[in-house]
VMD Tcl script that draws the C-alpha trace (Angstrom):
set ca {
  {-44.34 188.80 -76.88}
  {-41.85 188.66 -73.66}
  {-44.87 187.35 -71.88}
  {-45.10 184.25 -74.00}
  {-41.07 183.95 -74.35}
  {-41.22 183.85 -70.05}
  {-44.19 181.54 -69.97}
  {-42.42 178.95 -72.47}
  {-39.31 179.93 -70.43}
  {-41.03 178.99 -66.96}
  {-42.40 175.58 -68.61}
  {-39.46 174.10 -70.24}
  {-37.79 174.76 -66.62}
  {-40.46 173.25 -64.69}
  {-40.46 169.72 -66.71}
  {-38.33 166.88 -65.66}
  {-35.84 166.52 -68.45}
  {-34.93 162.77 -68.92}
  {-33.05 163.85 -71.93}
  {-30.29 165.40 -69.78}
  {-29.67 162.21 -67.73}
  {-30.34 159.61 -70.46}
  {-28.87 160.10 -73.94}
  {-28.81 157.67 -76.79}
  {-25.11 155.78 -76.73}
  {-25.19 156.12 -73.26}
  {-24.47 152.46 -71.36}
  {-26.61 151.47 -68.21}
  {-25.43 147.13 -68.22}
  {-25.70 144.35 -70.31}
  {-28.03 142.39 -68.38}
  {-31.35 143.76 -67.18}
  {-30.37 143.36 -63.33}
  {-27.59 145.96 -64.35}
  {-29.88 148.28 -66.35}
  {-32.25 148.05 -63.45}
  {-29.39 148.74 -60.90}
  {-27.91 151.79 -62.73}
  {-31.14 153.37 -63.06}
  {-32.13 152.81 -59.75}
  {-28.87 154.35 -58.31}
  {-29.98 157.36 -60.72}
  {-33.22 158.33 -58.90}
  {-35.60 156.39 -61.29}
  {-38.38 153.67 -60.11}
  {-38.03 150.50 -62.21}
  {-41.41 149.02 -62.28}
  {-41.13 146.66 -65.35}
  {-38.30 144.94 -66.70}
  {-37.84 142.51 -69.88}
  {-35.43 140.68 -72.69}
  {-36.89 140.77 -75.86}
  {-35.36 140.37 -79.54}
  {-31.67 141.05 -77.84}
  {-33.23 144.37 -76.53}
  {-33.54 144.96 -72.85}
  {-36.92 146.99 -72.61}
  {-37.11 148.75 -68.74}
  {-40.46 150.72 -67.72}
  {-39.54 153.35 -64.98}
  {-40.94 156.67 -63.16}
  {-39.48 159.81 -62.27}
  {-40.95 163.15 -60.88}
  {-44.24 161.82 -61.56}
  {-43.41 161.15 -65.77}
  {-43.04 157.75 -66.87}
  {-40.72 156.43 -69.40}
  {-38.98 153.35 -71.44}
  {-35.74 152.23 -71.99}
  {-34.44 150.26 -74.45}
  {-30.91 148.71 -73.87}
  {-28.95 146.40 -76.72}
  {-27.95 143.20 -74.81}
  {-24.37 143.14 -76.57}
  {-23.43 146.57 -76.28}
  {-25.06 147.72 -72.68}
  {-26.06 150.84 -74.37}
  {-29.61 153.21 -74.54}
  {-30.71 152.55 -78.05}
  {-33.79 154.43 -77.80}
  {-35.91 155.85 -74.44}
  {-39.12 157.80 -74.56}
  {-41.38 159.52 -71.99}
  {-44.83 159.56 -71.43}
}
mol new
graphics top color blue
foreach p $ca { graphics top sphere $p radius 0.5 }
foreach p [lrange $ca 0 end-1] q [lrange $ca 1 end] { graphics top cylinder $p $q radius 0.2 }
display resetview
Protein backbone atom coordinates (compact mmCIF):
# COMPACT_ATOMS: atom_id res chain seq x y z
CA UNK A 1 0.00 0.00 0.00
CA UNK A 2 2.76 2.88 0.81
CA UNK A 3 4.25 1.82 -2.46
CA UNK A 4 1.24 2.85 -4.46
CA UNK A 5 0.47 6.02 -2.05
CA UNK A 6 4.48 7.15 -3.11
CA UNK A 7 4.03 6.23 -6.73
CA UNK A 8 0.66 8.41 -7.01
CA UNK A 9 2.65 10.78 -4.73
CA UNK A 10 5.73 10.97 -7.24
CA UNK A 11 3.15 11.44 -10.30
CA UNK A 12 0.87 14.09 -9.19
CA UNK A 13 4.36 16.00 -8.39
CA UNK A 14 5.88 15.36 -11.61
CA UNK A 15 2.80 16.85 -13.81
CA UNK A 16 2.65 20.41 -14.78
CA UNK A 17 -0.30 21.76 -12.89
CA UNK A 18 -2.08 24.50 -14.98
CA UNK A 19 -4.70 24.48 -12.37
CA UNK A 20 -2.39 26.30 -9.90
CA UNK A 21 -1.60 29.19 -12.30
CA UNK A 22 -4.97 29.43 -14.09
CA UNK A 23 -8.20 29.31 -12.07
CA UNK A 24 -11.69 29.97 -13.24
CA UNK A 25 -12.59 33.92 -12.30
CA UNK A 26 -9.21 34.62 -12.82
CA UNK A 27 -8.71 37.82 -15.48
CA UNK A 28 -5.91 37.63 -18.23
CA UNK A 29 -7.48 41.05 -20.70
CA UNK A 30 -10.36 41.87 -22.50
CA UNK A 31 -9.00 41.75 -25.84
CA UNK A 32 -7.13 38.75 -27.19
CA UNK A 33 -3.75 40.80 -27.66
CA UNK A 34 -4.06 41.14 -23.74
CA UNK A 35 -4.96 37.49 -23.07
CA UNK A 36 -2.12 36.60 -25.36
CA UNK A 37 0.26 39.10 -23.54
CA UNK A 38 -0.56 37.96 -19.96
CA UNK A 39 -0.06 34.48 -20.78
CA UNK A 40 2.94 34.96 -22.51
CA UNK A 41 4.53 36.97 -19.59
CA UNK A 42 3.37 33.71 -17.56
CA UNK A 43 5.68 31.16 -19.28
CA UNK A 44 2.99 29.80 -21.74
CA UNK A 45 3.42 29.58 -25.78
CA UNK A 46 0.36 31.10 -27.47
CA UNK A 47 0.08 29.35 -30.70
CA UNK A 48 -3.62 30.08 -31.64
CA UNK A 49 -5.70 32.88 -30.84
CA UNK A 50 -9.54 33.75 -31.68
CA UNK A 51 -13.00 35.88 -30.92
CA UNK A 52 -15.81 33.83 -31.12
CA UNK A 53 -19.52 34.21 -29.68
CA UNK A 54 -18.02 37.12 -27.17
CA UNK A 55 -15.55 34.37 -25.98
CA UNK A 56 -11.87 34.80 -26.50
CA UNK A 57 -10.67 31.10 -27.21
CA UNK A 58 -6.43 31.00 -26.82
CA UNK A 59 -4.53 27.58 -27.70
CA UNK A 60 -1.15 27.53 -25.74
CA UNK A 61 1.78 25.02 -24.54
CA UNK A 62 3.55 24.57 -21.47
CA UNK A 63 6.10 21.90 -20.22
CA UNK A 64 5.30 19.96 -23.16
CA UNK A 65 1.05 19.81 -22.25
CA UNK A 66 -1.16 21.76 -24.31
CA UNK A 67 -4.17 23.61 -23.28
CA UNK A 68 -7.26 26.16 -24.04
CA UNK A 69 -8.42 29.14 -22.69
CA UNK A 70 -11.51 30.60 -22.82
CA UNK A 71 -11.78 34.36 -21.84
CA UNK A 72 -15.40 36.42 -21.71
CA UNK A 73 -14.77 39.56 -23.84
CA UNK A 74 -16.74 41.86 -21.25
CA UNK A 75 -15.40 40.67 -18.16
CA UNK A 76 -11.50 39.75 -19.10
CA UNK A 77 -11.95 36.70 -17.06
CA UNK A 78 -11.01 32.57 -17.53
CA UNK A 79 -14.44 31.13 -17.99
CA UNK A 80 -13.31 27.75 -18.61
CA UNK A 81 -9.50 26.24 -19.60
CA UNK A 82 -8.69 22.61 -20.17
CA UNK A 83 -5.51 20.59 -20.88
CA UNK A 84 -4.67 18.08 -23.16
Amino acid sequence: MRKIILTAAAVLVAMPAFASELTIGQELGKNLDEVKATLSGMGYDVRKGEMEDGLIEVYFVKDNMKGEVYVDGSTGKISRFTEK
